[in-house]
Backbone as a chain_set.jsonl record, in Angstrom:
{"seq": "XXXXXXXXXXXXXXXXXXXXXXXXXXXXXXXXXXXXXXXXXXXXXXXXXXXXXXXXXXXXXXXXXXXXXXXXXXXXXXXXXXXXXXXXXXXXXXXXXXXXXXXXXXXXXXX", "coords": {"N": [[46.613, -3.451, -23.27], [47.41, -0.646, -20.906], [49.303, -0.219, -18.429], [49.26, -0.427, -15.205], [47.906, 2.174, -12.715], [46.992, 3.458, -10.857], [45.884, 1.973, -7.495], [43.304, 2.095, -5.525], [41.378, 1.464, -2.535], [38.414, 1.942, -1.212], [36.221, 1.753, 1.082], [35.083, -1.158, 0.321], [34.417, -0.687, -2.052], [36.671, -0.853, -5.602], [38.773, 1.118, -6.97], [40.301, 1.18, -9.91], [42.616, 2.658, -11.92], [43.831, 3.242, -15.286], [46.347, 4.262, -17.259], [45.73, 5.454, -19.801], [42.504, 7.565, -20.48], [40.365, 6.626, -21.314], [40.216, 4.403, -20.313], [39.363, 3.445, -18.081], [38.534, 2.084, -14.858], [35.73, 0.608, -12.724], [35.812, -1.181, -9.786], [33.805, -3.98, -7.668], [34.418, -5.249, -4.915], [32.959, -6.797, -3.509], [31.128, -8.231, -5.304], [28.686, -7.258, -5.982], [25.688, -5.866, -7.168], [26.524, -2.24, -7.491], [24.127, 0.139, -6.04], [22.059, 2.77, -5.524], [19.503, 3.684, -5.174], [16.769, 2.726, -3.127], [13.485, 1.301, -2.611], [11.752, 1.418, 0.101], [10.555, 1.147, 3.847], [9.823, 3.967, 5.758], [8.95, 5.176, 9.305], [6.283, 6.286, 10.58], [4.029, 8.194, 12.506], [3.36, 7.254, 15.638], [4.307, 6.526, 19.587], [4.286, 3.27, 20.175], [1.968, 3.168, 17.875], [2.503, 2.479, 15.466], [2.653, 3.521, 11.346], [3.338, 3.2, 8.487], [5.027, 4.844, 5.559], [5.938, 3.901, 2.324], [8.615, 4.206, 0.574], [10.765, 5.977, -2.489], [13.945, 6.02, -1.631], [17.257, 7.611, -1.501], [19.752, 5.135, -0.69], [21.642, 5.267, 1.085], [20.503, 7.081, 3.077], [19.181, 7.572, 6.398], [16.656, 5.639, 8.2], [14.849, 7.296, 8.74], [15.493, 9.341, 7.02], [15.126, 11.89, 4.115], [13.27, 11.622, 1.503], [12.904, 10.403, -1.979], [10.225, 10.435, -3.411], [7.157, 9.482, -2.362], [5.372, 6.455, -2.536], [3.611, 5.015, -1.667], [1.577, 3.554, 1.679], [1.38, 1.58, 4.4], [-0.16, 0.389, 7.307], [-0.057, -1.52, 9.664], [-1.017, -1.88, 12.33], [-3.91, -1.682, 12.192], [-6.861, -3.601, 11.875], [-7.132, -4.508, 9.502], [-4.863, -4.616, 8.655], [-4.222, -2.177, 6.174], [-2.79, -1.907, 3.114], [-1.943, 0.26, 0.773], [-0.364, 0.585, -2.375], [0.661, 2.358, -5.263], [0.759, 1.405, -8.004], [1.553, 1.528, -10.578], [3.886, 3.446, -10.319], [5.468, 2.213, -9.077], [6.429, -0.156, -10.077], [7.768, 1.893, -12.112], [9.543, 2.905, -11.223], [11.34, 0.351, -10.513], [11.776, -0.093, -12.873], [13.625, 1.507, -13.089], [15.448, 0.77, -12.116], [15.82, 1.176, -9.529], [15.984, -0.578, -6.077], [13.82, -3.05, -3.931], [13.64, -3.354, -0.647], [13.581, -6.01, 1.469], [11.484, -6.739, 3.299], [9.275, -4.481, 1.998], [9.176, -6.203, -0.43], [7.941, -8.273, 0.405], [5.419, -7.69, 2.004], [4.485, -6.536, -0.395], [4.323, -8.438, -2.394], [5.86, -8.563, -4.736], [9.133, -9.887, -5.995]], "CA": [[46.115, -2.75, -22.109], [48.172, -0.13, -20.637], [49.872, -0.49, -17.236], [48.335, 0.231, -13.868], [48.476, 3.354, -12.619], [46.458, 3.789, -9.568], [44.771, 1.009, -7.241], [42.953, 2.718, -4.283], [40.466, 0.619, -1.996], [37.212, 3.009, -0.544], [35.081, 1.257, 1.475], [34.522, -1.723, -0.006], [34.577, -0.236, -3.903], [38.273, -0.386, -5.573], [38.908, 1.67, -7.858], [41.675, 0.653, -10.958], [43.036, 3.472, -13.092], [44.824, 3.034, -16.273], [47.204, 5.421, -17.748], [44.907, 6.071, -20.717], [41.259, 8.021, -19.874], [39.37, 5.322, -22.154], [40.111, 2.399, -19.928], [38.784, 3.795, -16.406], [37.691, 0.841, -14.597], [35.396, 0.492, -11.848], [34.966, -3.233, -9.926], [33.334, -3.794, -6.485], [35.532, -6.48, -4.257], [32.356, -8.113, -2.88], [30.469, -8.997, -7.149], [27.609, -6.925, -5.89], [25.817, -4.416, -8.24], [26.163, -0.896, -6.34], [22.911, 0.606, -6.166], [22.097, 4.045, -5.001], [18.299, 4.211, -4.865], [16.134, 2.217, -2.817], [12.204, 1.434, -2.137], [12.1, 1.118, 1.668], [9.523, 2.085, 4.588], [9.632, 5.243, 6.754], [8.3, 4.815, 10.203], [5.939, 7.358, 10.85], [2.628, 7.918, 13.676], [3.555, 8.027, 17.513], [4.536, 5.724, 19.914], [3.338, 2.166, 19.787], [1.068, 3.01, 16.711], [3.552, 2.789, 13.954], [1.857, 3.605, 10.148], [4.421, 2.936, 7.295], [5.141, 4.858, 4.194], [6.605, 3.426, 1.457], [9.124, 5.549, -0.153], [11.882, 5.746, -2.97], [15.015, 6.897, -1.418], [18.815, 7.329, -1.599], [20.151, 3.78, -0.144], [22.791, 6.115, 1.967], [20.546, 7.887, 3.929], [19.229, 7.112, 7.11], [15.726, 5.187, 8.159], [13.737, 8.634, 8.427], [15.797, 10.329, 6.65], [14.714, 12.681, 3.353], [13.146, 10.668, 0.324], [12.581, 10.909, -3.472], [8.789, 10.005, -3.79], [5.884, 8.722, -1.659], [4.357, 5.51, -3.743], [2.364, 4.365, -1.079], [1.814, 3.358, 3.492], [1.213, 0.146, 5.069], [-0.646, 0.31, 8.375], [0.271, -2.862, 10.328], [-1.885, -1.715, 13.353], [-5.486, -1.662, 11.66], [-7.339, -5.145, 11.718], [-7.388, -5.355, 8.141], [-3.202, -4.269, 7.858], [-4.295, -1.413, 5.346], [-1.505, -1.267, 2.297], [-2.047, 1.099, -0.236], [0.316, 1.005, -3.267], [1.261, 2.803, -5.945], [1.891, -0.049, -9.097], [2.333, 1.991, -12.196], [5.018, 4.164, -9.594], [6.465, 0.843, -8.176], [6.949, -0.663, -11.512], [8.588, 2.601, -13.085], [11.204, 2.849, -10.498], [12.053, -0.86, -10.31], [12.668, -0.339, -14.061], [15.008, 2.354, -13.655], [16.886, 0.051, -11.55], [15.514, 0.943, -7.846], [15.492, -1.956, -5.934], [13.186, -3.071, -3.028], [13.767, -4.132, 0.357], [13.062, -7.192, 1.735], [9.861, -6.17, 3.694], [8.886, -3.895, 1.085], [8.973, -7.056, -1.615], [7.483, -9.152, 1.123], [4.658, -7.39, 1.867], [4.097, -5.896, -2.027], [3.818, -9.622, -3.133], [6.678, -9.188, -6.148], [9.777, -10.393, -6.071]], "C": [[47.281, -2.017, -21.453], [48.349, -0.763, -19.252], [49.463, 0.464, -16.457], [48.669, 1.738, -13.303], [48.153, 3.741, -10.775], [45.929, 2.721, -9.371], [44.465, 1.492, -5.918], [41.739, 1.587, -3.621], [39.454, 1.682, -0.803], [36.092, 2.104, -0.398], [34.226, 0.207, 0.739], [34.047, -1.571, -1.664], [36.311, 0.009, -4.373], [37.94, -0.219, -7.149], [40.258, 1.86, -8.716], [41.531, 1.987, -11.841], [43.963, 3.345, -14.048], [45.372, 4.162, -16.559], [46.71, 6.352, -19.277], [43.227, 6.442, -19.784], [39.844, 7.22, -20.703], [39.045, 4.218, -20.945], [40.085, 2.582, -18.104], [37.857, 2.604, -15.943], [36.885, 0.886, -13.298], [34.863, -1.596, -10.915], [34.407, -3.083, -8.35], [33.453, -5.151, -6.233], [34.104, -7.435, -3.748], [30.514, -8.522, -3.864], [29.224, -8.573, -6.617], [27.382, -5.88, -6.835], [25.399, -3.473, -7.117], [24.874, -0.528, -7.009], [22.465, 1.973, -5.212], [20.751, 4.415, -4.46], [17.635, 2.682, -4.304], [14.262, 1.94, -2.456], [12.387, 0.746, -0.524], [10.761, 1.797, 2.525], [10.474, 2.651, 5.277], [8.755, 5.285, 8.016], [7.9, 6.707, 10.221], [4.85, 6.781, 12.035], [3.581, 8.129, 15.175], [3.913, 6.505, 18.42], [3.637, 4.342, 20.564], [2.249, 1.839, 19.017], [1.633, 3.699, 15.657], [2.299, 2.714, 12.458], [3.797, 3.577, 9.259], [4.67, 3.833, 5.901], [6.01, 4.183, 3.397], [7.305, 4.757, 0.711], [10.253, 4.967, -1.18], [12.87, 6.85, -2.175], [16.487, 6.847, -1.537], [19.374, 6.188, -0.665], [21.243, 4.33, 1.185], [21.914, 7.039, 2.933], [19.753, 6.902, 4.851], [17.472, 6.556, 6.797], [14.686, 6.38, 7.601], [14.03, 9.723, 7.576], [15.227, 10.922, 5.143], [14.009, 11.553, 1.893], [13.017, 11.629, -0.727], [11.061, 11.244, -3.549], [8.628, 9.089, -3.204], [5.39, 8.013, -2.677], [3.544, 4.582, -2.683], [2.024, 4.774, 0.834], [1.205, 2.223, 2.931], [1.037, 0.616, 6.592], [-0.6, -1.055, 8.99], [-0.488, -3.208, 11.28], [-3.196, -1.73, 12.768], [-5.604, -3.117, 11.833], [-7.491, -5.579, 10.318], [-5.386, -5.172, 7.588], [-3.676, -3.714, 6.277], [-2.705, -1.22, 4.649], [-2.042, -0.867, 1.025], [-0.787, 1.521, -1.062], [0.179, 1.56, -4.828], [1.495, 2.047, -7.505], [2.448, 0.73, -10.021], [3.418, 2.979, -11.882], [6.072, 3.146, -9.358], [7.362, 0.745, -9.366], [7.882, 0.771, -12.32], [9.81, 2.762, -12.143], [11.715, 1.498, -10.159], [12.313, -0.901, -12.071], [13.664, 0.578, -14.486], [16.596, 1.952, -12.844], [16.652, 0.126, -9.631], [15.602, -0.421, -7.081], [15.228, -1.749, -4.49], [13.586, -3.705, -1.95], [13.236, -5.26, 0.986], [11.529, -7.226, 1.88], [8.839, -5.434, 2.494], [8.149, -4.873, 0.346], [7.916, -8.143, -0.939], [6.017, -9.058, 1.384], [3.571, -6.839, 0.133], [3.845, -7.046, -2.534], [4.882, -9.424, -4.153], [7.986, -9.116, -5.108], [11.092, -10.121, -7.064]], "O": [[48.291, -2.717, -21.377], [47.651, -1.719, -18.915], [49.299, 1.666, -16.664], [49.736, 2.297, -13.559], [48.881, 4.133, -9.863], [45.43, 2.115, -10.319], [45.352, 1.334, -5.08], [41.232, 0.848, -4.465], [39.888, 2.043, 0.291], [35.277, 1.735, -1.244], [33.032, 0.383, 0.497], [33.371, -2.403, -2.269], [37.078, 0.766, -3.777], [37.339, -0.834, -8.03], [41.176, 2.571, -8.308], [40.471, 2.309, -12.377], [45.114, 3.33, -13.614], [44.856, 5.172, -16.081], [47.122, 7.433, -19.699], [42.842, 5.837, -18.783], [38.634, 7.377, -20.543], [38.07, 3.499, -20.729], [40.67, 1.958, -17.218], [36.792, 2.244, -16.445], [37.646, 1.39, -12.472], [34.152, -2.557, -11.21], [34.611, -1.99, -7.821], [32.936, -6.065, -6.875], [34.205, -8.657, -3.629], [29.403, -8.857, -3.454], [28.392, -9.478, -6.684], [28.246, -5.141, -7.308], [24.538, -3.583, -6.245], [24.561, -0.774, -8.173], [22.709, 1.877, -4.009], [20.631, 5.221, -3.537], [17.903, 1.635, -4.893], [13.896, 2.908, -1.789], [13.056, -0.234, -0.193], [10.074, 2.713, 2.074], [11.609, 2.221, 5.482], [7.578, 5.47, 7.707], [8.542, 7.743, 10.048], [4.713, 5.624, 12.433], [4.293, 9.072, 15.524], [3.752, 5.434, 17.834], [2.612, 4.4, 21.242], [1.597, 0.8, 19.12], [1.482, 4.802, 15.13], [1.288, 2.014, 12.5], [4.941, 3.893, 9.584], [4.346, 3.124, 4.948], [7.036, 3.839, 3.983], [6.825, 5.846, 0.395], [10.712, 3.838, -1.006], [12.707, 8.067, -2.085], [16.895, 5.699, -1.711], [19.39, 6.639, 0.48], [21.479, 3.599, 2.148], [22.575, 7.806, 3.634], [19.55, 5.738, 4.505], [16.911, 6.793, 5.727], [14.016, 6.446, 6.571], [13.329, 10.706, 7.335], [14.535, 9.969, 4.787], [14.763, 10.65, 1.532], [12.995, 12.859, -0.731], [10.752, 12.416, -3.766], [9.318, 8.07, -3.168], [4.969, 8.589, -3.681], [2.947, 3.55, -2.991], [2.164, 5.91, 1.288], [0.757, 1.894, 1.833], [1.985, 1.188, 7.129], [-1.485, -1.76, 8.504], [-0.819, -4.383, 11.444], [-3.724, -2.024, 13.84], [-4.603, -3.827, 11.931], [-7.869, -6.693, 9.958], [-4.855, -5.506, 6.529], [-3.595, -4.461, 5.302], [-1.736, -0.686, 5.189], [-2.566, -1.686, 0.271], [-0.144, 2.517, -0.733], [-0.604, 0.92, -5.53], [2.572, 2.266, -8.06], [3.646, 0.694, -10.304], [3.997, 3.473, -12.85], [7.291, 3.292, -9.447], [8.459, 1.236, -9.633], [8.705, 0.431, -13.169], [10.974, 2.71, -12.542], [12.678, 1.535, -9.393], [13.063, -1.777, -12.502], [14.319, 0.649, -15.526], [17.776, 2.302, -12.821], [17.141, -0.598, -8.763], [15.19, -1.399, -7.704], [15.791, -0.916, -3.78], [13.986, -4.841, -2.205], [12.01, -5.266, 0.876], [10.65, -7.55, 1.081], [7.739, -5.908, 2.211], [6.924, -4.813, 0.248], [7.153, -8.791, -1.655], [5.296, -10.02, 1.122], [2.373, -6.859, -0.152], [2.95, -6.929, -3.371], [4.911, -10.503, -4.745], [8.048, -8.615, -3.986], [12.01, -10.94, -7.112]]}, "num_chains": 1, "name": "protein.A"}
């Protein structure tokens, strides 16, 4: 193994460079897998009658901010808590690695 070349530390990702372009390493200081895309709700409706979409979006942006794809809502306010999902959407972006938020998984029933 060649000898170190670079060791920089960004926010919680450190990034090791070797002196050959083969042996580029990436490790993340706190043994989590980074993940970029998330399933998450979107508060939408007006005040004190929140409605929910479900969305895939970039894990970096904010609550409301821009998504990938609508795969469902969750109405919390109705008497029956209306949730309308998406499965054969869910399921293709949790196999490209998306992963769901607590609530999300909580309410969706998987795990």
């Amino acid at each position: 193994m060649s000898a170190l070349v670079i060791k920089k530390q960004l926010s919680g990702l450190v990034s090791i460079l070797y002196s050959s372009p083969q042996d580029i390493r990436y490790l993340n200081t706190t043994n989590q897998r980074i993940n970029m895309t998330m399933i998450r709700m979107t508060r939408m409706g007006r005040k004190k009658k929140p409605f929910y979409r479900i969305v895939v979006t970039d894990s970096r942006k904010r609550r409301d901010g821009g998504w990938i794809e609508s795969i469902g809502h969750y109405n919390p306010v109705s008497v029956n808590k209306d949730l309308t999902l998406d499965e054969e959407r869910l399921n293709y972006w949790i196999s490209v690695g998306a992963q769901m938020s607590p609530t999300v998984a909580r309410i969706s029933g998987k795990k």
